[in-house]
C-alpha positions in Angstrom: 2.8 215.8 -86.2 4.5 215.8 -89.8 3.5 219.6 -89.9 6.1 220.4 -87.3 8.5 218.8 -89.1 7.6 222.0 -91.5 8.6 224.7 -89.1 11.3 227.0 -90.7 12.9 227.6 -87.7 15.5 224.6 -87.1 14.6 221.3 -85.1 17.1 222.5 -83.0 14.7 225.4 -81.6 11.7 223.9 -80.4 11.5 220.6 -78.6 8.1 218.9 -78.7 6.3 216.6 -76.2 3.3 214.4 -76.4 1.4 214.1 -73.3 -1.0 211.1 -74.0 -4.3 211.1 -71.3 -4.8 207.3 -71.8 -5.0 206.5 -75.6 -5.1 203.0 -77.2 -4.8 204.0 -80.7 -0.5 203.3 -80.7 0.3 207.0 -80.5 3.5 205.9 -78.6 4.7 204.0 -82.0 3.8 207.6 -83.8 5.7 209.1 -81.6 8.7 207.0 -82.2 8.1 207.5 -85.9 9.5 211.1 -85.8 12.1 211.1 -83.6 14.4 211.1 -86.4 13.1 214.5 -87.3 11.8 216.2 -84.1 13.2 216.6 -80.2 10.4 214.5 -79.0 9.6 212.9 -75.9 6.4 211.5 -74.5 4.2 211.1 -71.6 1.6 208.3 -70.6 -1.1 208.5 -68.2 -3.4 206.0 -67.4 -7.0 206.5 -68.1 -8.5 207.9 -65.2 -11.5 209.9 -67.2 -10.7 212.5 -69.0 -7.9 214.4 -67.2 -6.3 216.9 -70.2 -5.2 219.4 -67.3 -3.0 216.5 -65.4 -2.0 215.3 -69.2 -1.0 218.7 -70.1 1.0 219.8 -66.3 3.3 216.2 -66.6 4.1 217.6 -70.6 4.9 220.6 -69.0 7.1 219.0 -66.4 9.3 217.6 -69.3 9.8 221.0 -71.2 13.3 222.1 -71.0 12.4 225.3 -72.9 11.2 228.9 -71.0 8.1 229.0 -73.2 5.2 226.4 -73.7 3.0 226.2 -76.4 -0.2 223.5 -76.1 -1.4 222.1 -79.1 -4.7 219.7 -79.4 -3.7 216.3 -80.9 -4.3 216.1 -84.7 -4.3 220.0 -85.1 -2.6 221.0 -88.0 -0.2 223.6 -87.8 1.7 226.3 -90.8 5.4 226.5 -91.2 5.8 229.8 -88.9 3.5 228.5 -86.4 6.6 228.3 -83.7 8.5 231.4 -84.9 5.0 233.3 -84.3 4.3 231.9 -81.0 8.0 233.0 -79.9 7.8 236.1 -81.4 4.8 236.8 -79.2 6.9 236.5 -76.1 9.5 238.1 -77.6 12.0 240.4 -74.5 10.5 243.3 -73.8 7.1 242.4 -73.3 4.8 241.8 -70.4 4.1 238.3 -69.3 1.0 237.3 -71.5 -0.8 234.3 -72.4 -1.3 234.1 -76.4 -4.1 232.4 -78.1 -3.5 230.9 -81.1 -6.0 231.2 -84.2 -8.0 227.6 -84.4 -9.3 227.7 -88.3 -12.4 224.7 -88.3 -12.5 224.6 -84.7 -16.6 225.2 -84.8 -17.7 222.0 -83.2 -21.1 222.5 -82.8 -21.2 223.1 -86.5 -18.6 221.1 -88.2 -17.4 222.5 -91.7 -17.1 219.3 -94.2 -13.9 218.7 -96.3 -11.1 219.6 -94.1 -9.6 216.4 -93.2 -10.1 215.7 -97.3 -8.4 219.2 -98.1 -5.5 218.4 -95.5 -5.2 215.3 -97.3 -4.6 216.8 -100.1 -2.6 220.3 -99.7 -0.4 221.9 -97.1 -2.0 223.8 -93.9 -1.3 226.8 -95.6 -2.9 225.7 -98.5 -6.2 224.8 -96.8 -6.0 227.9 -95.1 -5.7 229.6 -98.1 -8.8 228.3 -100.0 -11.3 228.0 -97.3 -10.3 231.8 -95.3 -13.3 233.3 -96.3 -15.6 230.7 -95.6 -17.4 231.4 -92.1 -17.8 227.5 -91.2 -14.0 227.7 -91.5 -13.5 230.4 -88.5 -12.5 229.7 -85.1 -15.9 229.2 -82.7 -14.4 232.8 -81.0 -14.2 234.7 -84.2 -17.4 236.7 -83.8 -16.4 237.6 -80.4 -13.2 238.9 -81.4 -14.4 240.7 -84.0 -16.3 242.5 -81.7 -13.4 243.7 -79.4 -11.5 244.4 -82.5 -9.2 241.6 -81.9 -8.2 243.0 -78.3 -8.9 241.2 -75.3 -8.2 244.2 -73.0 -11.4 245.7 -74.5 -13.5 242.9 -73.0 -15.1 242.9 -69.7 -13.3 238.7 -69.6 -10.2 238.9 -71.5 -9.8 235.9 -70.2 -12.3 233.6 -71.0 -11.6 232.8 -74.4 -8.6 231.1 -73.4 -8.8 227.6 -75.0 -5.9 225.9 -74.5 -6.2 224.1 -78.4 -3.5 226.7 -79.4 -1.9 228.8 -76.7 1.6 229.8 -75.5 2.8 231.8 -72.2 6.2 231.3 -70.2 6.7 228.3 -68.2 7.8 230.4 -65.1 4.1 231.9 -65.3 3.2 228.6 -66.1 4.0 227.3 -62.8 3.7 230.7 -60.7 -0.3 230.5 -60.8 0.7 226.1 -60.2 -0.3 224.9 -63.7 -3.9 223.0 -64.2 -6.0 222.2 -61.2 -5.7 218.4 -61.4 -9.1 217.9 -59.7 -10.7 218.9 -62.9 -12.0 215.7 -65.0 -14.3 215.3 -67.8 -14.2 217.9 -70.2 -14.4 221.6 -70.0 -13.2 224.4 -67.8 -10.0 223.2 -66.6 -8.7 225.6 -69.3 -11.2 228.6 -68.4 -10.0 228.0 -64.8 -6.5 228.0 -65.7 -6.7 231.4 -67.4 -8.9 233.5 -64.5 -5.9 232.3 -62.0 -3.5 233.8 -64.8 -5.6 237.3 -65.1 -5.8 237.2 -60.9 -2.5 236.9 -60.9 -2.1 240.1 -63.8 -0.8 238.2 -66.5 -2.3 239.8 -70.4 -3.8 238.2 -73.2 -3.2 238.5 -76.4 -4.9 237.1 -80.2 -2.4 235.8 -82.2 -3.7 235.4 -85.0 -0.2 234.7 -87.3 0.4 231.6 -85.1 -2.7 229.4 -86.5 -3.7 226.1 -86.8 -6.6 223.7 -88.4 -8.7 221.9 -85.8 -10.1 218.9 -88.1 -13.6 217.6 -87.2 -14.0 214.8 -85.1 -17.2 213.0 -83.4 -17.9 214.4 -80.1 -21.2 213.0 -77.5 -22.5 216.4 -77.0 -25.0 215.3 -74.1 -21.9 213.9 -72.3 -19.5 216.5 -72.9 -22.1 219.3 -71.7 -22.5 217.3 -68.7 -19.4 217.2 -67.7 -18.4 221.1 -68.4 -21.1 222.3 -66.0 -19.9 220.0 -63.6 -16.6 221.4 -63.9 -17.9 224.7 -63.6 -19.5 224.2 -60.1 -15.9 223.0 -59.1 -14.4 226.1 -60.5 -17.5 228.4 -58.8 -16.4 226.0 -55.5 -13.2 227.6 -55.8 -13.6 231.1 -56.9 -16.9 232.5 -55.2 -17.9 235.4 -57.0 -20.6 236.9 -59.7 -18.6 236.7 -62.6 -18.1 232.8 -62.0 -21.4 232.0 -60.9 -23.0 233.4 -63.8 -20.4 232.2 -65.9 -22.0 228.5 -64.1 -25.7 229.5 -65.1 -24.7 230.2 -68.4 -22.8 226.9 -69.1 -26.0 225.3 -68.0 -27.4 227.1 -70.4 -25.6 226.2 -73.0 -24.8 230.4 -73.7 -21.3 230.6 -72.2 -20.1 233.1 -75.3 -22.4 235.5 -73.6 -20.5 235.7 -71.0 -18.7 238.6 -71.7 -21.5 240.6 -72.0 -23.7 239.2 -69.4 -20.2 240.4 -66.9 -20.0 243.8 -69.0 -23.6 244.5 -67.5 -23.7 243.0 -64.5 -20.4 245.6 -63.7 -22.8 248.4 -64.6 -25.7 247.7 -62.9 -23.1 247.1 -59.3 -21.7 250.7 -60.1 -24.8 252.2 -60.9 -26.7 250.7 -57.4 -23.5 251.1 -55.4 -25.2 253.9 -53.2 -28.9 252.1 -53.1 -29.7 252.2 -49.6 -32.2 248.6 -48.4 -32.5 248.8 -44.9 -35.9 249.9 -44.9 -37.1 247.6 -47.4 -35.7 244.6 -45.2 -36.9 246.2 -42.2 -40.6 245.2 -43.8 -39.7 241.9 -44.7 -38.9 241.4 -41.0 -41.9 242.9 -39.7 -43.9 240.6 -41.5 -41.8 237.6 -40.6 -42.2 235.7 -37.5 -40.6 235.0 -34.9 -37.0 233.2 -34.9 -37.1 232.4 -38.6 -34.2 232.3 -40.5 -33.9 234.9 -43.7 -31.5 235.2 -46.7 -31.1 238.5 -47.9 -30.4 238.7 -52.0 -28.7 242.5 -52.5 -28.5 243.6 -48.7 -26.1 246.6 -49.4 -24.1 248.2 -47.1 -26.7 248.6 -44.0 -28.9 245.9 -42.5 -31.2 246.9 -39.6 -30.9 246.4 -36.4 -34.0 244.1 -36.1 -32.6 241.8 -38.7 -32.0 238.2 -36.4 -28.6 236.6 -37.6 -29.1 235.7 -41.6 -27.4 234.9 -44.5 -26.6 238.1 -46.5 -25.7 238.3 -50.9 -24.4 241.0 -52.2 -22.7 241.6 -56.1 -20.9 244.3 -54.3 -17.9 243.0 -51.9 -17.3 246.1 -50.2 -21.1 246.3 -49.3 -21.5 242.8 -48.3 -18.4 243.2 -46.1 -19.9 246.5 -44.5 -22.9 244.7 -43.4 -21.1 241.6 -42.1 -19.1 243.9 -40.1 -19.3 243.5 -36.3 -23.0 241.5 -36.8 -24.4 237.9 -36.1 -24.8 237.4 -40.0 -22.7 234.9 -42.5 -22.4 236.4 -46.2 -21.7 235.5 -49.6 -20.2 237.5 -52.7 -23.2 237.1 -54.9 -25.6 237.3 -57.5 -28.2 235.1 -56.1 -28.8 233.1 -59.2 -26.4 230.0 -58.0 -25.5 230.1 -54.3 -23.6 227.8 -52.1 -26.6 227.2 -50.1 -28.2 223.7 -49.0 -32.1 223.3 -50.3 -34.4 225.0 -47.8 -31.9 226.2 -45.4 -33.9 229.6 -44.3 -38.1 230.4 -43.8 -37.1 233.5 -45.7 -35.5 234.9 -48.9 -35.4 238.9 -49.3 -35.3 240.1 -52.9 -34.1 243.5 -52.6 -34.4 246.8 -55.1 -30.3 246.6 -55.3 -31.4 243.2 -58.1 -33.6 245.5 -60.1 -30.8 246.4 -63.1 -30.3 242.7 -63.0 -33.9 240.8 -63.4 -34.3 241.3 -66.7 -31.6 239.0 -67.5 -31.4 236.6 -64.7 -35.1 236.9 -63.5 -36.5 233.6 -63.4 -32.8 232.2 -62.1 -32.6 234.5 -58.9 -36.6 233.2 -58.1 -35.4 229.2 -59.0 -32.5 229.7 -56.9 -34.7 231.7 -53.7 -37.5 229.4 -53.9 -34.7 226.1 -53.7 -33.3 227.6 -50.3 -36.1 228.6 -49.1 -40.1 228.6 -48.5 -40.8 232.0 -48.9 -39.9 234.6 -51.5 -40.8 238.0 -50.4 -39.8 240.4 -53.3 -39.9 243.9 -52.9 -39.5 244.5 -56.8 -42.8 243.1 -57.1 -45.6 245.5 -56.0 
């Protein structure tokens, strides 16, 4: 907090707000502590679980100003971080979401000293003498090194949107309706947030002038994975397609900053199989079925024979999937096939069609988890 007492722009220009999600540690009496020095109000919710997304919407509720910038608690901020954030909004340009630099923020590899160096210099200070040193970058930095710092050169500009230093307008804000609410524990509220924002065509952008210093704190790993892959099934729940349900796998994986390349080629492999015709390959696979049992078809294209009975049908490719729903008896879903929406052995069958080939090397083993848990047979016609 005292480092926004720092800014160089006026008091008078930024109005701060603590949203508290449940605390016990007197951050109300903190609060009350500046309000000689800041236009500062605060927020208390009870303590429901984790719930930063509800905590963050009822801050945002209180704003008076047109733009919002979120902060995590105990970040530690330099004396243009406000200018830098407004200048990123500044008239003229597009609606955008900027994302704040977040020096130290590497939790799963903490860099000693900061909260000592804090202690004892400015922000800009620490920043200063510690810049160079990699255990000091944000946990995104190698990623946006590699798109040069541009998040329109990435196949996700959006999924490096961690809301521990962001700003966009409030009437975007509100447009896409703020933080899903249903979202508790932590993780992917944020990542949530920010594919509504690019669905509704809003940019992002690095800011890299409006940093701050995330200082280490202890965190119960086990837990805190647990919960962000459970809150990346509820966002797949809500947004049925590839790009999420890999984004799912990944989590599980513990690999999400692969994400961006892992969507990067599945996008290539769906162009490059857009005109790979499988009828004839499922036409076999219902030859050698019998009769009245139920199939899933992973990759079924544009064209399903005639023979097929009604199934389920997965496609990466929504304009295929919907040609083959068309006018027939079958249910589909836009997919890869590696986490479906399916129950545990719904169908006799699952179809593993040529149109999956540019994607087994990757996701191999997932796609024959996931067809063997709906079903009890895998017929794969990749495999000779």
């Amino acid at each position: 907090m005292t480092t926004l007492t720092r800014q160089r722009v006026g008091p008078d220009v930024f109005e701060v707000i603590v949203a508290d999600d449940g605390s016990t540690d007197g951050t109300r009496a903190v609060v009350d502590e500046f309000s000689d020095r800041l236009d500062i109000s605060y927020h208390f919710q009870e303590d429901l679980g984790f719930r930063a997304g509800t905590a963050r919407n009822a801050g945002a509720r209180l704003a008076r100003a047109p733009l919002l910038v979120f902060l995590d608690s105990g970040a530690a901020v330099g004396p243009d971080f406000v200018h830098h954030h407004r200048l990123a909004h500044r008239a003229g340009t597009a609606p955008r979401m900027s994302l704040g630099y977040a020096y130290g923020y590497n939790p799963d590899d903490p860099m000693p000293g900061i909260e000592e160096a804090l202690r004892r210099w400015t922000p800009e200070q620490t920043v200063a003498h510690f810049v160079d040193e990699p255990a000091f970058r944000d946990l995104r930095h190698a990623s946006l090194v590699a798109c040069d710092f541009d998040l329109s050169r990435r196949a996700l500009p959006w999924n490096l949107s961690w809301t521990i230093n962001c700003s966009l307008p409030a009437d975007v804000f509100w447009a896409v309706g703020g933080f899903d609410d249903t979202f508790v524990g932590w993780g992917a509220e944020d990542l949530e947030f920010a594919f509504r924002l690019h669905q509704a065509g809003v940019g992002f952008h690095v800011n890299r002038d409006a940093w701050a210093i995330e200082s280490p704190h202890e965190r119960d790993w086990d837990l805190l994975d647990k919960t962000f892959l459970t809150n990346m099934d509820r966002f797949l729940n809500k947004h049925r397609e590839p790009i999420v349900e890999i984004g799912t796998v990944l989590v599980a994986k513990l690999r999400h900053l692969e994400w961006d390349e892992c969507v990067d080629e599945l996008r290539q492999w769906t162009h490059a199989a857009r005109d790979r015709d499988v009828a004839d390959e499922i036409e076999r696979a219902v030859r050698d079925s019998g009769p009245g049992e139920r199939m899933a078809i992973f990759g079924c294209g544009a064209r399903v024979p005639g023979s097929l009975p009604p199934a389920v049908l997965l496609d990466v490719d929504r304009e295929k999937l919907d040609a083959a729903l068309a006018g027939g008896p079958h249910v589909g879903h836009h997919a890869v096939g590696v986490r479906t929406p399916l129950p545990d052995q719904v169908v006799d069958t699952v179809v593993l069609t040529s149109r999956l080939g540019g994607l087994r090397q990757r996701w191999n083993d997932d796609l024959l988890t996931e067809a063997q848990r709906i079903g009890r047979r895998v017929v794969d016609v990749a495999v000779p």
